[in-house]
N, C-alpha and C positions, 0 to 999 in steps of 0.2 A: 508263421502261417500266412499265406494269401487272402482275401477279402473271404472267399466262399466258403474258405478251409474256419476260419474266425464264425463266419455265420452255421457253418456245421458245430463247431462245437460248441455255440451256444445254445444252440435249440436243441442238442445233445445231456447237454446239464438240465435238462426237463423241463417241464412246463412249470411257469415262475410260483404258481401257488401252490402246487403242488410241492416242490420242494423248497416252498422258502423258509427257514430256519430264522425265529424271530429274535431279535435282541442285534445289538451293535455294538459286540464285541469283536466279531471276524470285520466287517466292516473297516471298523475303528483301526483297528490293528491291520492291513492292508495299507492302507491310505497312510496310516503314521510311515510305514515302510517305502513307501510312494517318494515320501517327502511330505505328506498332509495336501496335497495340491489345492483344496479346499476353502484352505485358509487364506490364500492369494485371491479370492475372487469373493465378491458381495450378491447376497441373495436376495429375490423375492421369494419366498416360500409360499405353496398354495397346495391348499387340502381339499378335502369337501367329497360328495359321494356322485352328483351330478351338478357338469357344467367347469368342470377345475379345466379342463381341457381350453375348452372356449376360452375363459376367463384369462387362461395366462397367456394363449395367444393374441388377445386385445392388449393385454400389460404391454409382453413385449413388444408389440407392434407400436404402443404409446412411446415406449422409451425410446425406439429406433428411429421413430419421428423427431424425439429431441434431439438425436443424436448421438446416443449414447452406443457405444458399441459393446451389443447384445448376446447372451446366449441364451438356448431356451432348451430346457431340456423335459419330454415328454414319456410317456407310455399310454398305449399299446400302439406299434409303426401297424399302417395299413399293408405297405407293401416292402417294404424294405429296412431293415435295423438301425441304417443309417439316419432316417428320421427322426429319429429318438434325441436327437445331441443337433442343434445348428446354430449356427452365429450368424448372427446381423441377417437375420429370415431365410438361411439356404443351411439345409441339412449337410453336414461334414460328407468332403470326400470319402470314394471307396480306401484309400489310402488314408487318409486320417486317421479312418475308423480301426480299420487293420493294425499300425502303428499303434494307437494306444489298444485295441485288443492285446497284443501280443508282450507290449509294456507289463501290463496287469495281468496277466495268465504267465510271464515269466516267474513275476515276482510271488505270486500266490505259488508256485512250482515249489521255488525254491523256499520259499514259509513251512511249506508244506513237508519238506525235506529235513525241514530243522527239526518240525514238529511243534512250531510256532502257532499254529492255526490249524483244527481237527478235521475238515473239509474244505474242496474247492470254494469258491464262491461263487453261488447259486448266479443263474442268468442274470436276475436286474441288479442284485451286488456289482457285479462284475461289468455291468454297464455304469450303473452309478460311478462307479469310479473311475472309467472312461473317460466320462462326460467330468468329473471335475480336473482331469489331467488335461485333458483342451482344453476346457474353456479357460484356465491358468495361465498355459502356451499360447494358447491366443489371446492373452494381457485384455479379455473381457471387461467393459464397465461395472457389468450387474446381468446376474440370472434369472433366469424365473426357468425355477426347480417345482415342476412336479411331483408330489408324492405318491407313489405306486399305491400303497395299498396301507390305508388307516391313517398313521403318521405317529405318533409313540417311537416304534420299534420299527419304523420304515427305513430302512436303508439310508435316506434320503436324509433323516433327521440328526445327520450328523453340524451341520451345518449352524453359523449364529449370522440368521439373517437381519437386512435391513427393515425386514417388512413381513409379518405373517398374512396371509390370507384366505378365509373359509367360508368355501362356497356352501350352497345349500347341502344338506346331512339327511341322507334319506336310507333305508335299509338296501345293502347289500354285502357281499361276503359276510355274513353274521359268523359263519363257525371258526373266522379269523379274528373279527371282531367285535363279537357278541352280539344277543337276541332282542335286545332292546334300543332305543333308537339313542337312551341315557348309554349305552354302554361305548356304544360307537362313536357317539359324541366326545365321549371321554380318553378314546383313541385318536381322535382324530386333531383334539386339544393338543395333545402331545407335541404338537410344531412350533406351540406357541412358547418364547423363551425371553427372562427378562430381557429388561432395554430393547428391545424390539414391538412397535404400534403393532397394532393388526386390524384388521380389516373384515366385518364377521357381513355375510347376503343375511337375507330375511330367513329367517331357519323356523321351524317347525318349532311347537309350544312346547314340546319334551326337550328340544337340542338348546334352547335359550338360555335357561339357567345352568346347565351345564359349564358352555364357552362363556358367559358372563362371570360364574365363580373362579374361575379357573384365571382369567383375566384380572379379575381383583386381585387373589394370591400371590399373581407375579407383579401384579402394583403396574401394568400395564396399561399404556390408553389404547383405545377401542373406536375406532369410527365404523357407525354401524350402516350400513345401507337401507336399512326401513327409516332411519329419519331422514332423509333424503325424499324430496316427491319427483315424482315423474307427471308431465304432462304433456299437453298437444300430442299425442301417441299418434303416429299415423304406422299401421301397421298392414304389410302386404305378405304377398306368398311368399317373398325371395329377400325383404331387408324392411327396416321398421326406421324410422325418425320419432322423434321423442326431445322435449325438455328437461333436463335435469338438474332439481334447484338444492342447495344444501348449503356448504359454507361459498359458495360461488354459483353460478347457472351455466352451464354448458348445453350446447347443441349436439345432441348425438347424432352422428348416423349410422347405424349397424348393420354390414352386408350380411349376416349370418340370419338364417330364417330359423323363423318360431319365436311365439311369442314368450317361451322363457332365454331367448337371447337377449329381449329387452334387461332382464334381470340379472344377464350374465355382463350385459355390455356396463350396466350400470355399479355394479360391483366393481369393475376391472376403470370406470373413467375415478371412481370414488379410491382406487389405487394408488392412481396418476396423481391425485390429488395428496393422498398423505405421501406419495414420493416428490412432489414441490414442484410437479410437473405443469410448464404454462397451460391455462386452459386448449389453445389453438394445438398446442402438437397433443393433447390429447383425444381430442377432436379430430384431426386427422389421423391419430396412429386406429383409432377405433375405426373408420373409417374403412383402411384401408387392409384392417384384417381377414386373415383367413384361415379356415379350420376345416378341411377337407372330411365326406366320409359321415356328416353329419347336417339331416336334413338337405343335400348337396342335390343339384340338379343339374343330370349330366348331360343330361342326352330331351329334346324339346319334341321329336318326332321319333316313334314314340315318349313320351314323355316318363322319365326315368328318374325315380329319388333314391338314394343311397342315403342311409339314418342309422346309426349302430346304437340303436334302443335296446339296451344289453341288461339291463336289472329294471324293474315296476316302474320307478319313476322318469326315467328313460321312456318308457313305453307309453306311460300318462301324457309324456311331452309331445309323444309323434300321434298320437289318438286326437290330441285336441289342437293340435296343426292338420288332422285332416280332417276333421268337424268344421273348424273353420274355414278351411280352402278348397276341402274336396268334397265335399255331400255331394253336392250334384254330379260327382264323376264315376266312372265304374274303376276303385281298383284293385288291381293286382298283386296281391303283397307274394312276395319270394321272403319266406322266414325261415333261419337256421340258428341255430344254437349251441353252447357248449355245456355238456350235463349239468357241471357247478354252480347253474344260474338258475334263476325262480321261474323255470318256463312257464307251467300250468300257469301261474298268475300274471303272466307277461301274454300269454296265449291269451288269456280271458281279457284284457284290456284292448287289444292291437287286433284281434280277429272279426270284431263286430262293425270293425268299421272298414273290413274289403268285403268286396263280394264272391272275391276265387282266392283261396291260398294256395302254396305249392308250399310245403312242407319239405326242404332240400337240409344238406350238410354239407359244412364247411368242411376242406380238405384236411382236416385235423385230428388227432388221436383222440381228443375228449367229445369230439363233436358228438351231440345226441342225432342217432339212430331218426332218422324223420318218419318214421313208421311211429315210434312211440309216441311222436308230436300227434300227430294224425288220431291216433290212438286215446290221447287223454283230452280231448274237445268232441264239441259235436257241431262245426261248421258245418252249414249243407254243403258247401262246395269247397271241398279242399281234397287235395292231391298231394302226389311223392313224385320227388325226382330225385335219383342219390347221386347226383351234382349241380352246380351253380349251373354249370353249361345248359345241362340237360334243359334245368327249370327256363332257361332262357329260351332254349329251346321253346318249350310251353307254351311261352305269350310272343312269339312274333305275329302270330292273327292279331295281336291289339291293335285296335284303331282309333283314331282322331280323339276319343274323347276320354281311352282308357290311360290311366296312369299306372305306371309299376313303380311299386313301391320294395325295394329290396332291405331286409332290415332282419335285425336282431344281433348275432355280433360282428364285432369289429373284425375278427378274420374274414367273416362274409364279404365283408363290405371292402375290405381287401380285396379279394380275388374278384369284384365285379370292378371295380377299377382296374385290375391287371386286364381281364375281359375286353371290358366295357374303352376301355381308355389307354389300349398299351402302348401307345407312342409316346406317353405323357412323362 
């Protein structure tokens, strides 16, 4: 298959939660028939509910600084599947990708013939082991591997990494991986594997004893980021500077906006550190990171942010970046959503603080209907447009001092970059 012919049949085998079949036995057995490609290449592993995104993009941006020749592999692409898998900070060729698609959709074919394996291998299977057949072929130093979704029975946890790492544990996907924040936590544990430190952010009073018992049992050391202080904080709309004192002090500078990127930056330099990493390229790889599609500001006249505030605490983060930077502004929010997600409570956090919403849908099969948006709030000013364009449409009268705020999920936030930024 060709590049498009690869991206048709992935997004063909459905949308990834929907049919993702839990457990790492098809997985397991793919990859052994691969050759194990997996096994050739050393990992960072990073978990968590919000922030894992950020987090492993300052990692790997640390290790690239040292030198190290990097892969990074992520979920969910803004605008292209290719993004998902990239070496040394540049997303695999269309050809790459094609190549190992067609590698691994051979080889599950013919499993499948044998009767080896009961099913295709669901979309991010079938990328996950992609992504470890190049980064292998490209004789990679060290990953920093994304887990999609919990980490137990992620796809992803097939791996014995150098390093675990767990950002902050807040509620989302619960009917995947349960109703309490103890349950998720104990899903999300699952990465952690003896002989491997790990690395826990500041986590909520239910997630703490969790990841701490769990850490005992595997007889693991733990470096934790709340004993770590942060100080001299200078934080603005667009990157923050800060202190960071623990078993050494580094100077942060983190181009990523909002103030829980302070938390993300300092998680990911406290990485760097249990990876033996000199202060200075840590300092510089954070630095020089970047995490598109999140808090992002694209466009200065009108003044344009892209945020993919996609689950409650997502939405907590982009509510209290615009308390702090935008009260005095009139904005604009364009929100759209996919049904699977906690809108009503994600509605109720992020709508008090625009003055107009447009209520739109992402070009997606799951996407929620914006009438139902509209429907389960009582903003005085909110509106429908049943597309991104349309609602663009909407606010070209903003002026000088209105800010559009585009946000909710990450395919939104896709297509206003495809929009908003198509040369790029």
């Amino acid at each position: 298959m060709n590049y498009p012919d690869s991206v048709h049949f992935l997004y063909a085998l459905g949308n990834e939660l929907k049919t993702a079949k839990f457990g790492l036995e098809r997985i397991t057995a793919v990859l052994a028939e691969l050759g194990n490609p997996q096994d050739r290449c050393r990992f960072v592993h990073v978990t968590g509910t919000n922030g894992k995104g950020s987090t492993c993009a300052m990692i790997e941006s640390a290790l690239r600084a040292a030198g190290r020749r990097t892969g990074l592999f992520i979920s969910p692409h803004l605008r292209e599947p290719t993004e998902r898998i990239s070496i040394e900070g540049r997303p695999v060729s269309l050809e790459t990708f094609t190549t190992a698609f067609n590698r691994v959709h051979e080889t599950v074919e013919r499993m499948l013939d044998r009767g080896t394996i009961d099913l295709h291998t669901t979309y991010f299977e079938t990328v996950t082991a992609m992504a470890f057949l190049i980064f292998a072929e490209a004789q990679t130093d060290i990953v920093v591997l994304e887990v999609g979704l919990g980490g137990r029975l992620d796809a992803t946890n097939v791996v014995h990494p150098q390093l675990c790492v767990i950002t902050p544990i807040d509620f989302d996907h619960e009917i995947f991986l349960g109703r309490s924040l103890e349950a998720i936590a104990g899903e999300k544990a699952g990465i952690l594997k003896p002989g491997a430190p790990a690395v826990f952010a500041p986590q909520r009073p239910e997630v703490r004893p969790v990841l701490d018992q769990r850490a005992r049992e595997l007889g693991i050391p733990v470096m934790r980021a709340a004993d770590w202080t942060i100080s001299d904080l200078e934080l603005s709309a667009h990157k923050s500077r800060f202190t960071l004192t623990g078993t050494r002090t580094l100077h942060l500078h983190c181009p990523l906006a909002g103030e829980h990127q302070v938390e993300n930056a300092r998680t990911a330099a406290i990485a760097g550190v249990a990876l033996g990493l000199p202060s200075e390229t840590i300092e510089c790889g954070i630095a020089k990171a970047r995490w598109p599609g999140r808090l992002e500001r694209i466009s200065e006249q009108p003044e344009i942010l892209l945020d993919g505030a996609h689950n409650p605490a997502g939405a907590r983060a982009l509510a209290a970046y615009l308390v702090r930077f935008y009260s005095g502004r009139r904005v604009r929010m364009i929100y759209g959503a996919m049904r699977d997600k906690a809108v009503e409570e994600i509605c109720g956090i992020l709508f008090p603080h625009a003055q107009q919403v447009i209520a739109t849908a992402p070009g997606q099969a799951r996407a929620l209907n914006p009438e139902a948006i509209r429907s389960m709030n009582s903003h005085p000013d909110i509106l429908v447009a049943p597309s991104l364009a349309e609602a663009l449409r909407m606010v070209r009268d903003s002026g000088p001092e209105d800010t559009i705020v585009i946000t909710g999920s990450l395919y939104l936030v896709g297509e206003a970059e495809e929009l908003l930024r198509p040369s790029t």
